[in-house]
C-alpha positions in Angstrom: 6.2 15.5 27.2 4.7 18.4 25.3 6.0 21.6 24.5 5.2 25.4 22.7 8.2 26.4 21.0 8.2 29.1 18.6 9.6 29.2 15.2 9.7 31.6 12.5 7.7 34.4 14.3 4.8 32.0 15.3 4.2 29.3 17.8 3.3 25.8 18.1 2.0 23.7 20.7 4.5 20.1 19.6 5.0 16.6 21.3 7.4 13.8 20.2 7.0 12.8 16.3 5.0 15.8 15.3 4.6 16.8 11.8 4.4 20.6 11.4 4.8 23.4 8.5 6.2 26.6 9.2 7.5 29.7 7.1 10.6 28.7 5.3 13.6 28.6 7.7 16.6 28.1 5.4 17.7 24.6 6.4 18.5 22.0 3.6 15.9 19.2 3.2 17.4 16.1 5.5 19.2 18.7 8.1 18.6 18.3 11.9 19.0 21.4 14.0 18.1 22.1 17.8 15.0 24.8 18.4 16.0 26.9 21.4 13.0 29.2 22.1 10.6 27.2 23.9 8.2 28.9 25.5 6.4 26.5 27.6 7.1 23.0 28.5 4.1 20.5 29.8 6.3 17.3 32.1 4.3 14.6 34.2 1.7 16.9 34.6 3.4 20.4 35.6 3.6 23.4 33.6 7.1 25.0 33.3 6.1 28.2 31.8 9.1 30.7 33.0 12.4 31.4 31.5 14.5 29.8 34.2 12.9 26.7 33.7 12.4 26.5 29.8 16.4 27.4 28.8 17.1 23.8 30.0 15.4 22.3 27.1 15.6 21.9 23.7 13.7 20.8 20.7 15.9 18.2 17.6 13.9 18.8 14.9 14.4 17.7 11.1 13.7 19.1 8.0 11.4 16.7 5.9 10.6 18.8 2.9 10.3 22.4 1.2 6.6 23.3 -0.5 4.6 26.5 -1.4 1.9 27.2 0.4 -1.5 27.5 -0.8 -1.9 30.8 -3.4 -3.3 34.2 -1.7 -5.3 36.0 -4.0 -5.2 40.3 -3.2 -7.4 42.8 -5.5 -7.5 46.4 -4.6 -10.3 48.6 -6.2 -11.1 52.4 -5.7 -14.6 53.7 -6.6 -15.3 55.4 -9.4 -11.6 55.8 -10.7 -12.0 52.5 -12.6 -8.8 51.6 -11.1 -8.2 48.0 -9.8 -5.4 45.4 -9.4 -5.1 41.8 -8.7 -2.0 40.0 -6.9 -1.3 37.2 -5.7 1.6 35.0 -3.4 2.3 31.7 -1.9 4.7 31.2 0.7 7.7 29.1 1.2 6.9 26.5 3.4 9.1 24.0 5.5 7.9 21.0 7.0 9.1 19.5 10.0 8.9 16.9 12.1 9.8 17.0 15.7 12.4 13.9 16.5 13.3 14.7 20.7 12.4 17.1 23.4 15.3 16.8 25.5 17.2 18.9 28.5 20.0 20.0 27.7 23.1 19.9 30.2 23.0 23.2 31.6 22.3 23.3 35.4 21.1 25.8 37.7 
């Protein structure tokens, strides 16, 4: 079973003991937690892509570690001014891993 959930404004296309890093989410490293917003789900074939069908599932995912992210490098310049600046930023990053896609026990 596959499914596109979406975590941390982006989203990610996930099966069963997946390995993914998203912007930091402010869970502890070790913590489980359920992902909700699951935009698509792929079963035996079939495409459940509309609300109705999606809010029955749920994602258990676990925290494995926290990182940065790999540094981003800005410089500004204007012409002729002389004037220029250089910044730079790395994300926080968690990692997760995807444990179960699972339905939850709502019915409709």
């Amino acid at each position: 079973m596959n499914a596109i959930i979406e975590v941390s404004g982006r989203q990610f296309h996930v099966q069963e003991g997946d390995v993914i890093e998203v912007f930091k989410i402010g869970r502890k490293k070790g913590e489980q937690f359920t992902i909700q917003d699951i935009v698509a789900i792929e079963k035996d074939g079939t495409l459940l892509v509309d609300h109705k069908s999606t809010k029955n599932y749920s994602v258990l995912a676990e925290v494995v570690d926290e990182k940065k992210g790999k540094k981003i490098h800005v410089f500004k310049k204007k012409k002729k001014t002389g004037y220029h600046r250089k910044m730079g930023h790395r994300d926080c990053i968690s990692v997760i891993k995807i444990l179960k896609i699972q339905t939850t026990n709502a019915t409709s």
